[in-house]
N, C-alpha and C positions, 0 to 999 in steps of 0.2 A: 430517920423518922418515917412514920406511913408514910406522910406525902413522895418522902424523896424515894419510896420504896415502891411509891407507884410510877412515876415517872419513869424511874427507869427501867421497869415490868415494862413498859411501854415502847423502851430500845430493846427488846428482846433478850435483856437481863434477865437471869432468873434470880431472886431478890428473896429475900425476908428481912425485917425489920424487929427489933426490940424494945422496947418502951422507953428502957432508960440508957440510956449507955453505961452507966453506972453496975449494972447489973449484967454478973457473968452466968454465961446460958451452963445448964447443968449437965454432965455428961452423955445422958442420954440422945440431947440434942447436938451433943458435939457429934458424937457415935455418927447422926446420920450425916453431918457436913461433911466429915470424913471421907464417907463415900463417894463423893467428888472429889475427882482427881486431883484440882484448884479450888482453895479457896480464898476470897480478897475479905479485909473490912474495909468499909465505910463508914467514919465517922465525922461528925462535923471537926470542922476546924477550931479545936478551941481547945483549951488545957483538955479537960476531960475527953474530948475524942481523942487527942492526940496518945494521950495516956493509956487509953482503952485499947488501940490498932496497939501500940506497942506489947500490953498485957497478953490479947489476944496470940498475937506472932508468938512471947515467951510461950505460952500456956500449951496453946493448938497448933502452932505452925502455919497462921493462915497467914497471907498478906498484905499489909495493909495500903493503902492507897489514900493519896491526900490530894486535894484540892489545892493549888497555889493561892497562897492569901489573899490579891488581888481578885482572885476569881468570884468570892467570896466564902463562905464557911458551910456549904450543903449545897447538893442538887437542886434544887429551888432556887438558892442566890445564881448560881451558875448559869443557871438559863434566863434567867430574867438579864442577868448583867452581862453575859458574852451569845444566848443563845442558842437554840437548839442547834444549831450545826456544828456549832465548836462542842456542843456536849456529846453529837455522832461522832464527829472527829477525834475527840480522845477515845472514846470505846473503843473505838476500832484501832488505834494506836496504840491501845492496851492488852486489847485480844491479839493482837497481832504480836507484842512483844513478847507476849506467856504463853502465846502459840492455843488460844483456849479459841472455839470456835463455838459460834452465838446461833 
């Protein structure tokens, strides 16, 4: 969502957002994600994200990344219920595992 796509613009993410999850971006947007070396989704935690980060990985090869249930279902829930430092703390546990530098 915007929100979760400003926030984390905010940890030095470089981020975009699409309106629905439900809706697959059209090749010429894929074209430029491409051009990143890595790319993650982001989707809420729910049937449809989950379906979406899967679809995406088959389609484009990005990767997808998920939230533990408890954490809650978006970058929003996340930080309200664990925090922004546990939200620095995975970034950097992630950037660091796909060796991607923020």
């Amino acid at each position: 969502s915007k929100k979760d796509a400003f926030y984390l613009s905010l940890f030095g993410i470089n981020v975009f957002f699409i309106i629905n999850e439900a809706v697959i971006l059209d090749n010429h947007v894929i074209d430029i994600i491409k051009k990143f070396p890595i790319a993650f989704t982001l989707f809420d935690n729910d049937r449809t994200g989950l379906h979406c980060s899967w679809r995406y990985r088959k389609e484009y090869g990005t990767i997808p990344l998920y939230y533990e249930a408890q954490d809650g279902k978006d970058t929003t829930d996340v930080i309200k219920m664990k925090g922004k430092q546990y939200l620095i703390d995975l970034i950097e546990f992630v950037s660091h595992l796909y060796d991607v530098e923020l």
